[in-house]
C-alpha positions, 0 to 999 in steps of 0.5 A: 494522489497519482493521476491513476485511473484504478486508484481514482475509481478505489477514491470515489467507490468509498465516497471521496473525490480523488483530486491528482496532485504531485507528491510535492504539492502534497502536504501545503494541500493540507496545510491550507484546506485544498485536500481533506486527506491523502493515501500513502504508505506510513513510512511515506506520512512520516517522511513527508511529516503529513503528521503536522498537517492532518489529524486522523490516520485510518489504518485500512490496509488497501494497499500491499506493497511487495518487496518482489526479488527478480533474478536475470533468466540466464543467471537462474538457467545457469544454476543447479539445482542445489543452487536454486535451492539455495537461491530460493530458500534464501529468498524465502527467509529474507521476506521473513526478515523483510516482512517482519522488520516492516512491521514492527516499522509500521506499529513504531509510526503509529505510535509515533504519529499517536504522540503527535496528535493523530487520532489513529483509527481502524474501521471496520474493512468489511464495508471498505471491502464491498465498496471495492468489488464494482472497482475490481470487476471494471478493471478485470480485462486490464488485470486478466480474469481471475488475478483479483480472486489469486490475490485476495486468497493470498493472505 
């Protein structure tokens, strides 16, 4: 896991202890015992074949990666409003796609990873979500007050 300090607090809120590693020491870590599990996205398990080297994969939905779209200041200033528009509803619809498209990629993994011989499981959050709250409450001044609530009621 990367050496950082908010997902090391989010390890060992739920009773693991994060041991930092680089991504390439990663699946002989597996391999030999010196890590019991390791946290990445699915497409990122299957590219680094970790399926081949640990048996269970908790679906706990902890992390949400954005696709974020970002456009230069001036070129938006730039543009009329009909072209923002424009802009705006195209990008609108490519999350769509985006969104969509990721996940009929994720549910394909799973079965994927099913037929290897992973034992896919999906917990109950609710316990996942409580052991989180003293995680977000210390990084509260890094983040600003509030940004924790915005995001959690984004769903």
């Amino acid at each position: 896991m990367p050496e950082v300090p908010v997902y090391m607090d989010m390890i060992r809120a739920v009773g693991a202890t994060p041991t930092p590693m680089a991504f390439a020491e990663v699946y002989l870590s597996l391999q030999t015992g010196v890590a019991d599990g390791q946290e990445n996205p699915l497409p990122t398990i299957n590219s680094g074949k970790f399926f081949e080297v640990q048996k269970f994969l908790s679906l706990t939905s902890h992390i949400i990666v954005p696709q974020i779209v970002m456009i230069n200041g001036k070129t938006w200033a730039g543009l009329n409003a009909a072209d923002r528009k424009a802009v705006t509803d195209a990008f609108v619809e490519g999350a769509k796609v985006n969104d969509a498209a990721f996940r009929k990629l994720e549910g394909e993994l799973v079965d994927q990873f099913k037929a290897k011989g992973m034992t896919v499981v999906q917990p109950n959050l609710e316990p996942f979500r409580a052991a989180m709250i003293p995680v977000y409450q210390k990084n509260e001044d890094n983040w600003g007050k509030g940004v924790f609530e915005t995001l959690r009621n984004i769903r």
